[in-house]
mmCIF file of the N, C-alpha and C atoms, coordinates in Angstrom:
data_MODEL
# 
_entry.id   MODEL 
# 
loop_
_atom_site.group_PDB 
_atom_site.id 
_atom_site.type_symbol 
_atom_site.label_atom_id 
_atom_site.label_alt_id 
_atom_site.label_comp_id 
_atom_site.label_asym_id 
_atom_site.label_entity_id 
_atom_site.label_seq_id 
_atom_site.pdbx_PDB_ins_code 
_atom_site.Cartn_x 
_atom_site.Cartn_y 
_atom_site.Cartn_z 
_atom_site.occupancy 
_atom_site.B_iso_or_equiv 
_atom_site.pdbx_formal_charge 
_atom_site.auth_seq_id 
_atom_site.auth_comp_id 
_atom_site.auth_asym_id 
_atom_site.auth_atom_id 
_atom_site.pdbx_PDB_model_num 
ATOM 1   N N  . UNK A 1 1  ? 32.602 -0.383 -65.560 1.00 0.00 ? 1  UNK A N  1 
ATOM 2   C CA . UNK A 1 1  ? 32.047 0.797  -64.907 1.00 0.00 ? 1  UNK A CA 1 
ATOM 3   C C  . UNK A 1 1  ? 31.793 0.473  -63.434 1.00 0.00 ? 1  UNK A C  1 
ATOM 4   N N  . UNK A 1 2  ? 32.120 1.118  -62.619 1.00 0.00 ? 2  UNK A N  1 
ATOM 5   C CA . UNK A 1 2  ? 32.019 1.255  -60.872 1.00 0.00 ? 2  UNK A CA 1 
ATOM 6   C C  . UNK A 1 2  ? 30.884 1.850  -60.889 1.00 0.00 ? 2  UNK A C  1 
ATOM 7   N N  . UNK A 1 3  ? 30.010 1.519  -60.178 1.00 0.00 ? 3  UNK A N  1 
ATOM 8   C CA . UNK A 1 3  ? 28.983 2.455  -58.970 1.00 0.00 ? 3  UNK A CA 1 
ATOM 9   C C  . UNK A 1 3  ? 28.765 2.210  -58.086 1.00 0.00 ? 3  UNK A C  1 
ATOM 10  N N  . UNK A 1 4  ? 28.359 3.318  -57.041 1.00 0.00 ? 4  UNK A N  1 
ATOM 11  C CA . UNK A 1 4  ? 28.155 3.152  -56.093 1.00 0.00 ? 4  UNK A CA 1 
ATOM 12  C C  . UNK A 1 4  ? 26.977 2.314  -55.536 1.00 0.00 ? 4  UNK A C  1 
ATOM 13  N N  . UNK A 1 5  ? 27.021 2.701  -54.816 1.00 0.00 ? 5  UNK A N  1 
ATOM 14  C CA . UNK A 1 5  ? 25.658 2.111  -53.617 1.00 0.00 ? 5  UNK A CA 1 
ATOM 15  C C  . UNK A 1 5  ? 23.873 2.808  -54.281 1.00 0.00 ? 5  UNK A C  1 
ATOM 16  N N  . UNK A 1 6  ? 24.608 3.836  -54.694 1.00 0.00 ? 6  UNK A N  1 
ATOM 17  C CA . UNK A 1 6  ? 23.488 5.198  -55.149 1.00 0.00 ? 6  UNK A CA 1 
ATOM 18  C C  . UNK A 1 6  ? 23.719 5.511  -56.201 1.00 0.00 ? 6  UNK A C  1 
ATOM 19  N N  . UNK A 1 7  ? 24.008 4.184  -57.623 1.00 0.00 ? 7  UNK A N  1 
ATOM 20  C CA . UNK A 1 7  ? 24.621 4.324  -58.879 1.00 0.00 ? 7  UNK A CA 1 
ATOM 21  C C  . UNK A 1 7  ? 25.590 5.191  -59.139 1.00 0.00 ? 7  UNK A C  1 
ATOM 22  N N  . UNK A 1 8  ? 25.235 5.889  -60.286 1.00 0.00 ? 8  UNK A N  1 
ATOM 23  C CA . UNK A 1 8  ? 26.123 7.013  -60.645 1.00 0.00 ? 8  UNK A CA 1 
ATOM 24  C C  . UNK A 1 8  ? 26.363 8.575  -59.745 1.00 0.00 ? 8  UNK A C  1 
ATOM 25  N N  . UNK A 1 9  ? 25.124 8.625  -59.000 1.00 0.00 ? 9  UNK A N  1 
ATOM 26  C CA . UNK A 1 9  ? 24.661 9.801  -58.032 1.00 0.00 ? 9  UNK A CA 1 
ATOM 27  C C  . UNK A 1 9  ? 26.180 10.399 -57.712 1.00 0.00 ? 9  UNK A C  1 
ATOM 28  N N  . UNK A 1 10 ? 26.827 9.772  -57.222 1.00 0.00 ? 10 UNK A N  1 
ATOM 29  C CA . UNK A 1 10 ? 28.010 10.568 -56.506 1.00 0.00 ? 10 UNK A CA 1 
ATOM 30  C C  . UNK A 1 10 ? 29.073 10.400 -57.130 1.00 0.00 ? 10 UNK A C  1 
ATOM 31  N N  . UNK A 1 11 ? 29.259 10.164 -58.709 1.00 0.00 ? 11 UNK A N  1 
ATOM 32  C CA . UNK A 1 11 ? 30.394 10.142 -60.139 1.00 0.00 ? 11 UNK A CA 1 
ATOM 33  C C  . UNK A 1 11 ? 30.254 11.986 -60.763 1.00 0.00 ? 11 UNK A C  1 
ATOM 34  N N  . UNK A 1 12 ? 30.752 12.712 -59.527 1.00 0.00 ? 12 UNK A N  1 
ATOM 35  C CA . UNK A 1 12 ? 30.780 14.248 -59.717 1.00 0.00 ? 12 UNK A CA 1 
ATOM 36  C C  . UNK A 1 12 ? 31.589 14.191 -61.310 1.00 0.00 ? 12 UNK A C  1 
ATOM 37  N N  . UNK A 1 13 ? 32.426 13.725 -61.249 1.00 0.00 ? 13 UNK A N  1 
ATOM 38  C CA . UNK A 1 13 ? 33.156 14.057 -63.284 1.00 0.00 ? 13 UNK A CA 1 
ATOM 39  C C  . UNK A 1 13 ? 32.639 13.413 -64.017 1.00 0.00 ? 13 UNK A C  1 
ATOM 40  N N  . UNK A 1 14 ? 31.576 12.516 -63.937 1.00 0.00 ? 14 UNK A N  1 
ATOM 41  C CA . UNK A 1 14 ? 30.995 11.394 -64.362 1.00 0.00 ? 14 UNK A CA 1 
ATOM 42  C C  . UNK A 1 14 ? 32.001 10.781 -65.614 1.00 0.00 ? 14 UNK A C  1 
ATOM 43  N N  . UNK A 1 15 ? 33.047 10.022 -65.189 1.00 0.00 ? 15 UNK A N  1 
ATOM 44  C CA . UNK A 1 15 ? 33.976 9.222  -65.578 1.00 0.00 ? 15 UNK A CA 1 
ATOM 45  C C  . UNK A 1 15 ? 33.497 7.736  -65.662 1.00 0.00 ? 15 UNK A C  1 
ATOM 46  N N  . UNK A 1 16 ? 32.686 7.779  -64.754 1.00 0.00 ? 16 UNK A N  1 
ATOM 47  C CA . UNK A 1 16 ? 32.223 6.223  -65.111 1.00 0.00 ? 16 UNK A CA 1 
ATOM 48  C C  . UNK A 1 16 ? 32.673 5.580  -63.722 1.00 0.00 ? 16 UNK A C  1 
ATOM 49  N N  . UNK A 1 17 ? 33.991 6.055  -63.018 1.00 0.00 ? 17 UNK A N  1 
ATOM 50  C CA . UNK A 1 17 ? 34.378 5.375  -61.782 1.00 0.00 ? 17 UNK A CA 1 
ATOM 51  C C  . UNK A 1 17 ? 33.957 6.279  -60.667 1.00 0.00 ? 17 UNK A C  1 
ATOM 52  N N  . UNK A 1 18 ? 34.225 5.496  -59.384 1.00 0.00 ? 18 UNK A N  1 
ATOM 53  C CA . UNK A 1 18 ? 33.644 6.481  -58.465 1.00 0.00 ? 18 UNK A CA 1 
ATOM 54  C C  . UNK A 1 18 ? 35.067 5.984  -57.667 1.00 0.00 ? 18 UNK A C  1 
ATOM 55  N N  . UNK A 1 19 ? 35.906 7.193  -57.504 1.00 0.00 ? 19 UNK A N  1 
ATOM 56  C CA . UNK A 1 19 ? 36.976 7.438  -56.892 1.00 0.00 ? 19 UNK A CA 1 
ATOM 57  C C  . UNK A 1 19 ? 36.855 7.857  -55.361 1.00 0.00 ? 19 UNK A C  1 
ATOM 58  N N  . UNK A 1 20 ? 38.071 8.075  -54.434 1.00 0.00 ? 20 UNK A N  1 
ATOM 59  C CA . UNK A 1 20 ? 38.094 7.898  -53.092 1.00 0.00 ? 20 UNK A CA 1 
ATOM 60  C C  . UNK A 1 20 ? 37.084 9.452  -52.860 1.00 0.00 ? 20 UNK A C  1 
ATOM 61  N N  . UNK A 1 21 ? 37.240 10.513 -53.067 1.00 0.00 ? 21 UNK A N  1 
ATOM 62  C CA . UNK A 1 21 ? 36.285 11.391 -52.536 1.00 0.00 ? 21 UNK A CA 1 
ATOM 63  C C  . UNK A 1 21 ? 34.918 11.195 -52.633 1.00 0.00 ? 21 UNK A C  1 
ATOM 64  N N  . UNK A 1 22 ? 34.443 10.735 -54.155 1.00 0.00 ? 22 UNK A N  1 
ATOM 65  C CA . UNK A 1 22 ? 33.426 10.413 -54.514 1.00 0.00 ? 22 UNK A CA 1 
ATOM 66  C C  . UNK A 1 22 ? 32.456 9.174  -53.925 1.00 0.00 ? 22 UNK A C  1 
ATOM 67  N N  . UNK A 1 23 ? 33.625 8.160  -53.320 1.00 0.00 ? 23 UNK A N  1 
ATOM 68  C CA . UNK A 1 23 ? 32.967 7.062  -52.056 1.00 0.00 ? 23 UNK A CA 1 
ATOM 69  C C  . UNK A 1 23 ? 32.682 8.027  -50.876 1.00 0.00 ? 23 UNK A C  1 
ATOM 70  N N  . UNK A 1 24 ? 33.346 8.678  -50.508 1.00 0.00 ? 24 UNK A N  1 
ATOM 71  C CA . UNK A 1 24 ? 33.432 9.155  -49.052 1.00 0.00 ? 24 UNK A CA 1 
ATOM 72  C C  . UNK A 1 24 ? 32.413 10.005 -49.450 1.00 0.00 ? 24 UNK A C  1 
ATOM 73  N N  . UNK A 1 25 ? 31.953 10.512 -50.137 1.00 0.00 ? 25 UNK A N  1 
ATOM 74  C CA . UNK A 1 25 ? 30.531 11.605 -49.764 1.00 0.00 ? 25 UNK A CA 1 
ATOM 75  C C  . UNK A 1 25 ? 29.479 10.643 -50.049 1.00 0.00 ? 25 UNK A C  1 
ATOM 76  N N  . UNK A 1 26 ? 29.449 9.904  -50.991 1.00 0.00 ? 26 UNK A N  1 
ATOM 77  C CA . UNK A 1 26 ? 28.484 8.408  -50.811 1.00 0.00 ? 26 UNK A CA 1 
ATOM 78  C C  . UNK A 1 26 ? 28.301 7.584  -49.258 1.00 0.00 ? 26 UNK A C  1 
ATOM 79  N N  . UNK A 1 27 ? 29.411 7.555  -48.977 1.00 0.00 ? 27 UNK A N  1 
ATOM 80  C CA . UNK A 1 27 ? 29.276 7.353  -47.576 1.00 0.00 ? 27 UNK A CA 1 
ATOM 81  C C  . UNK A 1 27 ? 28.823 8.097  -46.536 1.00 0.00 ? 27 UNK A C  1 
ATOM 82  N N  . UNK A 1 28 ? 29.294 9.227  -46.436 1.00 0.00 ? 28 UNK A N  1 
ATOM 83  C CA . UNK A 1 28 ? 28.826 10.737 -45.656 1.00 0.00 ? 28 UNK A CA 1 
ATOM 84  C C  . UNK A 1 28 ? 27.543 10.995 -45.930 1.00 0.00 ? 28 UNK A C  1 
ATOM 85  N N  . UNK A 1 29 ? 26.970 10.844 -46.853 1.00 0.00 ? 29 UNK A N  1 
ATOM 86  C CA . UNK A 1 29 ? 25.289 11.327 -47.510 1.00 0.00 ? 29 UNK A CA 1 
ATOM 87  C C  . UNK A 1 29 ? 24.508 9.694  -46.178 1.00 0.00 ? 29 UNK A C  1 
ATOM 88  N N  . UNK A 1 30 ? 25.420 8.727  -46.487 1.00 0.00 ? 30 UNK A N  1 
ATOM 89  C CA . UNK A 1 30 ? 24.283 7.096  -46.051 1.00 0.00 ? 30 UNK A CA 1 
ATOM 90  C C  . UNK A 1 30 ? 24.356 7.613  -44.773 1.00 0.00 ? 30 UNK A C  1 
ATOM 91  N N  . UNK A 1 31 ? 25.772 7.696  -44.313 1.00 0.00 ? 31 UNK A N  1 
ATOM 92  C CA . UNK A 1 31 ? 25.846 8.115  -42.802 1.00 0.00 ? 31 UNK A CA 1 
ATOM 93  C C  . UNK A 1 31 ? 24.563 9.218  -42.720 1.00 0.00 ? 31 UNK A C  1 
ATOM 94  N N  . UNK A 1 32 ? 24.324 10.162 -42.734 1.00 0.00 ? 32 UNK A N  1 
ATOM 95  C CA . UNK A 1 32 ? 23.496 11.275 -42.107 1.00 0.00 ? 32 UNK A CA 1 
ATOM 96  C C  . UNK A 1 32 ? 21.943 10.778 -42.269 1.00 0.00 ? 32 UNK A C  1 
ATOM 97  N N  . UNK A 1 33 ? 21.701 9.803  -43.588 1.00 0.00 ? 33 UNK A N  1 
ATOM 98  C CA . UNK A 1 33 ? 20.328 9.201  -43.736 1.00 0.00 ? 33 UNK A CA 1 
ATOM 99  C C  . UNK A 1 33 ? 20.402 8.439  -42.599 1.00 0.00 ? 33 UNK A C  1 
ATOM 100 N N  . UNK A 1 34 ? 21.322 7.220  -42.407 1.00 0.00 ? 34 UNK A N  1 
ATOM 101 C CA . UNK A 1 34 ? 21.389 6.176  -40.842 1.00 0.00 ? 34 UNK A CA 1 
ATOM 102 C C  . UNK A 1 34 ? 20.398 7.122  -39.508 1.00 0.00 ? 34 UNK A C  1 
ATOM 103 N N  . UNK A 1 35 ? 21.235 8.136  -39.296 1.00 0.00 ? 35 UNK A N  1 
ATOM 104 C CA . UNK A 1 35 ? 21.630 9.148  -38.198 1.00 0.00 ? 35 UNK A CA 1 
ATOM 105 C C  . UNK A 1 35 ? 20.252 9.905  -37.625 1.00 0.00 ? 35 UNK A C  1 
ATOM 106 N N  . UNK A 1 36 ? 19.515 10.681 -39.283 1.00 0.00 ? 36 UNK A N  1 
ATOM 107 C CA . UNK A 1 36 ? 18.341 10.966 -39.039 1.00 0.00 ? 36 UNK A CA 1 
ATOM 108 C C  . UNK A 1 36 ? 17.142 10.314 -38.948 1.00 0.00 ? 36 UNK A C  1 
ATOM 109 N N  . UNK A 1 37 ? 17.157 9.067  -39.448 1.00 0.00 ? 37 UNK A N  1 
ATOM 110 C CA . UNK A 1 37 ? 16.088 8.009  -38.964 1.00 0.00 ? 37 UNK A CA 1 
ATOM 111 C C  . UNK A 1 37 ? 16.232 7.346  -37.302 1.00 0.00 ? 37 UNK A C  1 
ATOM 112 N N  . UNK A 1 38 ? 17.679 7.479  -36.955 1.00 0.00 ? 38 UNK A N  1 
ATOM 113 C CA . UNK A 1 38 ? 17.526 6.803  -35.577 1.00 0.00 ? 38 UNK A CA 1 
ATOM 114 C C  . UNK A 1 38 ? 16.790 8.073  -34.677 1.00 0.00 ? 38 UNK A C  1 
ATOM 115 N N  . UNK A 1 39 ? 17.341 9.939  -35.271 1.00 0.00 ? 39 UNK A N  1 
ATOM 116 C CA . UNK A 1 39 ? 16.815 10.565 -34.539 1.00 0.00 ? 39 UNK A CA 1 
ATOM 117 C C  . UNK A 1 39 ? 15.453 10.442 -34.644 1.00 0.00 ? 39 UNK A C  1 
ATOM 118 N N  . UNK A 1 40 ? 14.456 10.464 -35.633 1.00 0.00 ? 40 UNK A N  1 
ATOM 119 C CA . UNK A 1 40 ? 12.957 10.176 -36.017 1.00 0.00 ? 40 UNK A CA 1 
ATOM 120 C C  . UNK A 1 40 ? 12.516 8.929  -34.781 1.00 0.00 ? 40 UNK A C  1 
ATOM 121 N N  . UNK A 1 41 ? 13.347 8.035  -34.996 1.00 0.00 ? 41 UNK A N  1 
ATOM 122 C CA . UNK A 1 41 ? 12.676 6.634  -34.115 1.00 0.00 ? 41 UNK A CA 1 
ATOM 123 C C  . UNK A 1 41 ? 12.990 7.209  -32.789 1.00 0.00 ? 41 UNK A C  1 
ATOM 124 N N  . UNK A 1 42 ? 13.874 7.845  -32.208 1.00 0.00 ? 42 UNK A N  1 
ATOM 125 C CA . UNK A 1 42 ? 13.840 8.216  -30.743 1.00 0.00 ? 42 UNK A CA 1 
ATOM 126 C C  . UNK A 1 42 ? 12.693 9.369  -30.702 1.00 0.00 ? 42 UNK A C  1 
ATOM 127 N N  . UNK A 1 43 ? 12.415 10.411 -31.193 1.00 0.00 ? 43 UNK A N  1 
ATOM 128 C CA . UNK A 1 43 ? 11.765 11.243 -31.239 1.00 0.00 ? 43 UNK A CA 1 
ATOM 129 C C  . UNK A 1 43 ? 10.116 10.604 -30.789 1.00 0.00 ? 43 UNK A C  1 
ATOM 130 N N  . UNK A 1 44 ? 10.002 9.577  -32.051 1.00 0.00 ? 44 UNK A N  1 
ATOM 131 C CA . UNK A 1 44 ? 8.898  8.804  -31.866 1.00 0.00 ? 44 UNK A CA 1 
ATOM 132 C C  . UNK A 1 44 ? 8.850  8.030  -30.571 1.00 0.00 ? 44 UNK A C  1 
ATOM 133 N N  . UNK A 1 45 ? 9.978  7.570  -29.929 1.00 0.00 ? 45 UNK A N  1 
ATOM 134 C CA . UNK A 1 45 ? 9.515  6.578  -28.504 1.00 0.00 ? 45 UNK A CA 1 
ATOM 135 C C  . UNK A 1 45 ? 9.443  7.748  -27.751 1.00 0.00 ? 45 UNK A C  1 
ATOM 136 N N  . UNK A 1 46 ? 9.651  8.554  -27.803 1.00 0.00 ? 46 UNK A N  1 
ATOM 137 C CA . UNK A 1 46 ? 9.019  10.091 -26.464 1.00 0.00 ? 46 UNK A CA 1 
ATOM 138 C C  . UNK A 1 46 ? 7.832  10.229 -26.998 1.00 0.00 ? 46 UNK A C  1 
ATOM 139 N N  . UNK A 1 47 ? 7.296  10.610 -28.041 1.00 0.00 ? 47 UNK A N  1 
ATOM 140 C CA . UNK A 1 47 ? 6.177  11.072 -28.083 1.00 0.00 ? 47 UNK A CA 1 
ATOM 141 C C  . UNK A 1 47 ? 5.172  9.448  -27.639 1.00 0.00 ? 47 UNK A C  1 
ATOM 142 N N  . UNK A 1 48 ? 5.511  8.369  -28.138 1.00 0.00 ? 48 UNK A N  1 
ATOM 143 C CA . UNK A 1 48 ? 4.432  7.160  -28.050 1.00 0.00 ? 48 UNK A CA 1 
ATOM 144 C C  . UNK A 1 48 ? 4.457  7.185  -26.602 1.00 0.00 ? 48 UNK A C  1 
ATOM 145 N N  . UNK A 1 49 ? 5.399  7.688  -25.723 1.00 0.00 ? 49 UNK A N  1 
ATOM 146 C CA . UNK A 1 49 ? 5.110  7.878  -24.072 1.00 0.00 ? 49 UNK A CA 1 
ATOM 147 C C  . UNK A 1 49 ? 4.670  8.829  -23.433 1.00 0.00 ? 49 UNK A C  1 
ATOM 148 N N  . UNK A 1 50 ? 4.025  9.910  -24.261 1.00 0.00 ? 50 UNK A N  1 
ATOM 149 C CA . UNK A 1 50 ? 3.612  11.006 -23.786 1.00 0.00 ? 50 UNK A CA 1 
ATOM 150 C C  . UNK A 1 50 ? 4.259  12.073 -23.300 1.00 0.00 ? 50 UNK A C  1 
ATOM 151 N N  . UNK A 1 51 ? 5.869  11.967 -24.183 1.00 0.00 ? 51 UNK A N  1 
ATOM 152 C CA . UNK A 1 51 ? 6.853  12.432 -23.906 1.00 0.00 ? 51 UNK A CA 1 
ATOM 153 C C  . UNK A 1 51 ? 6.767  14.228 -24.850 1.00 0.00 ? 51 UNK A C  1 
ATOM 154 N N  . UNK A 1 52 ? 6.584  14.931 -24.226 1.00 0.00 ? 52 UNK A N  1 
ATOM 155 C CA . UNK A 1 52 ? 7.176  16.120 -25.129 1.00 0.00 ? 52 UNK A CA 1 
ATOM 156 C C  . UNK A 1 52 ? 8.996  16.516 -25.683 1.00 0.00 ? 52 UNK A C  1 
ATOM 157 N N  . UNK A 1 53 ? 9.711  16.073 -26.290 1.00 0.00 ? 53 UNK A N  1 
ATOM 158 C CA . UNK A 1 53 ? 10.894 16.336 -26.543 1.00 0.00 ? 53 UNK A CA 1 
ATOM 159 C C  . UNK A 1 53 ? 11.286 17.743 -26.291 1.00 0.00 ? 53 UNK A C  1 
ATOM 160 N N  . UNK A 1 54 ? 10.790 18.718 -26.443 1.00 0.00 ? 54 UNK A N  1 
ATOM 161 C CA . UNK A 1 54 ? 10.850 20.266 -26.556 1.00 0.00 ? 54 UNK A CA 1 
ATOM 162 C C  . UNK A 1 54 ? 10.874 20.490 -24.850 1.00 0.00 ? 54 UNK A C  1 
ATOM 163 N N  . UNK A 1 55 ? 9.941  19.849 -24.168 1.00 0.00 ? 55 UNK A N  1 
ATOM 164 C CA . UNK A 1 55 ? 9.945  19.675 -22.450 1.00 0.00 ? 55 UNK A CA 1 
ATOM 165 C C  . UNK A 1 55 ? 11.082 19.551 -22.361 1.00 0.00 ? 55 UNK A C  1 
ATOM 166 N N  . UNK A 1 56 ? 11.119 18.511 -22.350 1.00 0.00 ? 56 UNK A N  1 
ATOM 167 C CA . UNK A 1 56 ? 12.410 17.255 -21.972 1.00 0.00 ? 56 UNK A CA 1 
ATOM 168 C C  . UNK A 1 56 ? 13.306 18.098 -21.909 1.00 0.00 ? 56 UNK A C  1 
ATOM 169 N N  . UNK A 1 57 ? 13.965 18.795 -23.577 1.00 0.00 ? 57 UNK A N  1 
ATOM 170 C CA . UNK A 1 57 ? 15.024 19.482 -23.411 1.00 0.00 ? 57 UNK A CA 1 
ATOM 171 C C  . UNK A 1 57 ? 15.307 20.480 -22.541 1.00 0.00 ? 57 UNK A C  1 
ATOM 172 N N  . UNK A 1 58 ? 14.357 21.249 -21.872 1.00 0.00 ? 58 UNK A N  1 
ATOM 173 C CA . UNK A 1 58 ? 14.635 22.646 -21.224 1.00 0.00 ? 58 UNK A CA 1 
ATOM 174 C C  . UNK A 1 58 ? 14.592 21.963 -19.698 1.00 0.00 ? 58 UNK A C  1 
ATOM 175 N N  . UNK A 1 59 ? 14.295 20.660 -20.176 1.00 0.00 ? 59 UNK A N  1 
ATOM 176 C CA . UNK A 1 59 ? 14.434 20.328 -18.127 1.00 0.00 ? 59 UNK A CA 1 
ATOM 177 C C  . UNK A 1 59 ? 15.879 20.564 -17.700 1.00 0.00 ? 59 UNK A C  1 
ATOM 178 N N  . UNK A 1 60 ? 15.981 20.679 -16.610 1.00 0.00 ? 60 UNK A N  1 
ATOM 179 C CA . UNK A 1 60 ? 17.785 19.989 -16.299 1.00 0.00 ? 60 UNK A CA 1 
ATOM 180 C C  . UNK A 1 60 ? 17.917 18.718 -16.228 1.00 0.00 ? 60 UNK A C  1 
ATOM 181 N N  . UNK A 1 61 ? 19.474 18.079 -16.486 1.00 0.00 ? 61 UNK A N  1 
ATOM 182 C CA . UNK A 1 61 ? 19.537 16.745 -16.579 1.00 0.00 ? 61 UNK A CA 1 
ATOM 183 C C  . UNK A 1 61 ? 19.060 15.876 -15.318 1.00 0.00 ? 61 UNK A C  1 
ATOM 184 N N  . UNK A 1 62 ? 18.466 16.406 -14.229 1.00 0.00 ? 62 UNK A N  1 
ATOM 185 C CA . UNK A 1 62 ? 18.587 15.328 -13.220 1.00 0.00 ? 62 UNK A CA 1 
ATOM 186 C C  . UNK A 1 62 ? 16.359 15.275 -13.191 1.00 0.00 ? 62 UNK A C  1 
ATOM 187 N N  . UNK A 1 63 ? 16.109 16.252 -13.888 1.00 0.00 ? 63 UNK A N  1 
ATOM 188 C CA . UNK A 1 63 ? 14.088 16.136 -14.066 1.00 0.00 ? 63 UNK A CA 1 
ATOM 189 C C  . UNK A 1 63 ? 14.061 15.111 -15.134 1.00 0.00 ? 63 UNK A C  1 
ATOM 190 N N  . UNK A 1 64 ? 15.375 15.768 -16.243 1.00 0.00 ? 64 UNK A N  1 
ATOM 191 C CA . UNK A 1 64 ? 15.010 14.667 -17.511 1.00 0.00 ? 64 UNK A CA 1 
ATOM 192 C C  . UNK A 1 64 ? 15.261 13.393 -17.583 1.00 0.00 ? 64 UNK A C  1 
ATOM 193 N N  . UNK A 1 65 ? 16.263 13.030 -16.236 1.00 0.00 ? 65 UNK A N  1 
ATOM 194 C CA . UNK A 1 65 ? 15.955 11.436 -16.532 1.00 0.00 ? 65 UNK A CA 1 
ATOM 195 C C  . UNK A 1 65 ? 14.816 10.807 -15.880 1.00 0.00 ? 65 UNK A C  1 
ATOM 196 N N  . UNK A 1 66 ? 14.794 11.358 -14.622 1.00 0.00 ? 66 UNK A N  1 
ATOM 197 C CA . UNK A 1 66 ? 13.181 10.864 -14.111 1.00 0.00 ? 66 UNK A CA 1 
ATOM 198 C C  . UNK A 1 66 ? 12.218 10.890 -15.027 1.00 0.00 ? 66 UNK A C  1 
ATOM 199 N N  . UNK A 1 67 ? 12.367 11.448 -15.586 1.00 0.00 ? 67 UNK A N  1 
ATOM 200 C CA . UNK A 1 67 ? 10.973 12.005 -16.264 1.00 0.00 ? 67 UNK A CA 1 
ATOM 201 C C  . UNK A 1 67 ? 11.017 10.403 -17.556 1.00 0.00 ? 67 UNK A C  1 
ATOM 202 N N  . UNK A 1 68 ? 12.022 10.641 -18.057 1.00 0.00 ? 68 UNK A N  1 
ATOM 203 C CA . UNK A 1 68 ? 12.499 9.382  -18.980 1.00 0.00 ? 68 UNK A CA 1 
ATOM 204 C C  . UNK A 1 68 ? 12.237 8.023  -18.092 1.00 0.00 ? 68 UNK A C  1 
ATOM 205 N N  . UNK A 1 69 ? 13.068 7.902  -16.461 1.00 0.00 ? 69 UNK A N  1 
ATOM 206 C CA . UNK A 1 69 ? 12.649 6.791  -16.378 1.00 0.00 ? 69 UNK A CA 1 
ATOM 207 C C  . UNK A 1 69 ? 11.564 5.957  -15.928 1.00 0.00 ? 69 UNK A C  1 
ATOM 208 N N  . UNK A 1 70 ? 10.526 7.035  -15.703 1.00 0.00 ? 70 UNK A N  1 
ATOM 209 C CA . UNK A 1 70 ? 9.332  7.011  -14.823 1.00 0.00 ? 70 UNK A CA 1 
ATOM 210 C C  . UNK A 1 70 ? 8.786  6.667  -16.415 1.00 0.00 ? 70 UNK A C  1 
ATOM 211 N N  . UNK A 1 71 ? 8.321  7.239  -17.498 1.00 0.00 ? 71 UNK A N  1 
ATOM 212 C CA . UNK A 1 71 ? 7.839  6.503  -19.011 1.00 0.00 ? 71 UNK A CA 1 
ATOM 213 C C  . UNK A 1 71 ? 8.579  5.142  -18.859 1.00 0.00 ? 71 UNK A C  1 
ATOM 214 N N  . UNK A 1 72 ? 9.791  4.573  -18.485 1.00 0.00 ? 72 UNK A N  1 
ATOM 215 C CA . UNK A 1 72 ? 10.254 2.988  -19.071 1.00 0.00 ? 72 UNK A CA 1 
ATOM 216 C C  . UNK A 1 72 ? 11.710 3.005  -19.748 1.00 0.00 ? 72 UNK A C  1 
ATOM 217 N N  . UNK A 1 73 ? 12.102 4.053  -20.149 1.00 0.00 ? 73 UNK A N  1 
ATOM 218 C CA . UNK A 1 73 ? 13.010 4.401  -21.189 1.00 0.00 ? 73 UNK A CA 1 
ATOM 219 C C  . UNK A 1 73 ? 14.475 4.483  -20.672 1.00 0.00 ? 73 UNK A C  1 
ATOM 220 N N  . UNK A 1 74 ? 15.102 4.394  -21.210 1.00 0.00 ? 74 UNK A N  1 
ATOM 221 C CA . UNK A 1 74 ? 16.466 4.609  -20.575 1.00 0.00 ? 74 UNK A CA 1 
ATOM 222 C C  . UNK A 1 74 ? 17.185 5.763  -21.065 1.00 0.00 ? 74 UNK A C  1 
ATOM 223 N N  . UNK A 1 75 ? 17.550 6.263  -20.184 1.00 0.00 ? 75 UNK A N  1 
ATOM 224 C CA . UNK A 1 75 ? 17.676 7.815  -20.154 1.00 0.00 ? 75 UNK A CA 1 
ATOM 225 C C  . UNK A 1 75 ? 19.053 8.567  -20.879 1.00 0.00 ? 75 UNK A C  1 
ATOM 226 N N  . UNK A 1 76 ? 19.728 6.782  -21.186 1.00 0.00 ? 76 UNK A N  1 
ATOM 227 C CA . UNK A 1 76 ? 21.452 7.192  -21.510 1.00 0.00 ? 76 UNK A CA 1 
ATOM 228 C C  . UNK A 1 76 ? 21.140 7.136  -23.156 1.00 0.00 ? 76 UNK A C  1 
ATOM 229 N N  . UNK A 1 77 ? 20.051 6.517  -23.575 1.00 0.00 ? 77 UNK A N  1 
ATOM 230 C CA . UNK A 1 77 ? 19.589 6.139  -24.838 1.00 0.00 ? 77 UNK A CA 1 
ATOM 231 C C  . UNK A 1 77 ? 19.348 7.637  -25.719 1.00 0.00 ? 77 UNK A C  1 
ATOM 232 N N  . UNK A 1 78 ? 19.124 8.792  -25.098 1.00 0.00 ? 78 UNK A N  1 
ATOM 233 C CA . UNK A 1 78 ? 18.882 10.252 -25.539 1.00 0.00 ? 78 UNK A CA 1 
ATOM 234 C C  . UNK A 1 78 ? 19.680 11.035 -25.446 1.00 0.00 ? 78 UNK A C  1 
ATOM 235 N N  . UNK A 1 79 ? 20.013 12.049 -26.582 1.00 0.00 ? 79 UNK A N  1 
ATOM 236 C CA . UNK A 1 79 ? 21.135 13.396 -26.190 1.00 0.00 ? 79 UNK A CA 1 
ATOM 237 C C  . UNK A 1 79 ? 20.320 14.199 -26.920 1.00 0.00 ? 79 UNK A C  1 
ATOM 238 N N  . UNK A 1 80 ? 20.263 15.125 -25.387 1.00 0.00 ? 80 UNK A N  1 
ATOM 239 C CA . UNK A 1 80 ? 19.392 16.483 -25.649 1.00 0.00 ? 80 UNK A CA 1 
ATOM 240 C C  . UNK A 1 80 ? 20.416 17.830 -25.582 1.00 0.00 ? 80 UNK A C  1 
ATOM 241 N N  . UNK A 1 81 ? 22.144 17.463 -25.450 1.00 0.00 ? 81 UNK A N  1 
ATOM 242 C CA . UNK A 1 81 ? 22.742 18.663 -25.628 1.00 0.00 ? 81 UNK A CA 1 
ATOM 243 C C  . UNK A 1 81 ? 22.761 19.164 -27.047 1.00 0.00 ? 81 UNK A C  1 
# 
């Protein structure tokens, strides 16, 4: 019997194997968990700087990096499009 990473979770015919679609959405599901924790941890280094994110975004790009690099932060490290 094959499983995944996330056991049987993503054995949609539940055959027991986990075939090429059935990896790739196992993979696609880890990918977007990765993705939304890095967004959480950036979210969190704006706010631990007194950063409003919701600001930030409506600035134009040339307030929002000052604004980023005057906190410490590096400004290429964020995408607010």
């Amino acid at each position: 019997m094959s499983k995944g990473l996330f056991g049987d979770m993503f054995d949609f015919n539940k055959d027991g194997e986990m075939g090429f679609i059935e990896r790739a959405a196992e993979l696609a599901f880890l990918n977007e968990l990765l993705t939304e924790e890095e967004k959480e941890e950036k979210l969190s280094e704006l706010e631990d700087e007194g950063l409003d994110p919701d600001e930030l975004s409506m600035m134009d790009e040339d307030e929002r990096r000052e604004a980023l690099e005057d906190a410490g932060l590096d400004p290429d490290d964020y995408d607010f499009d």
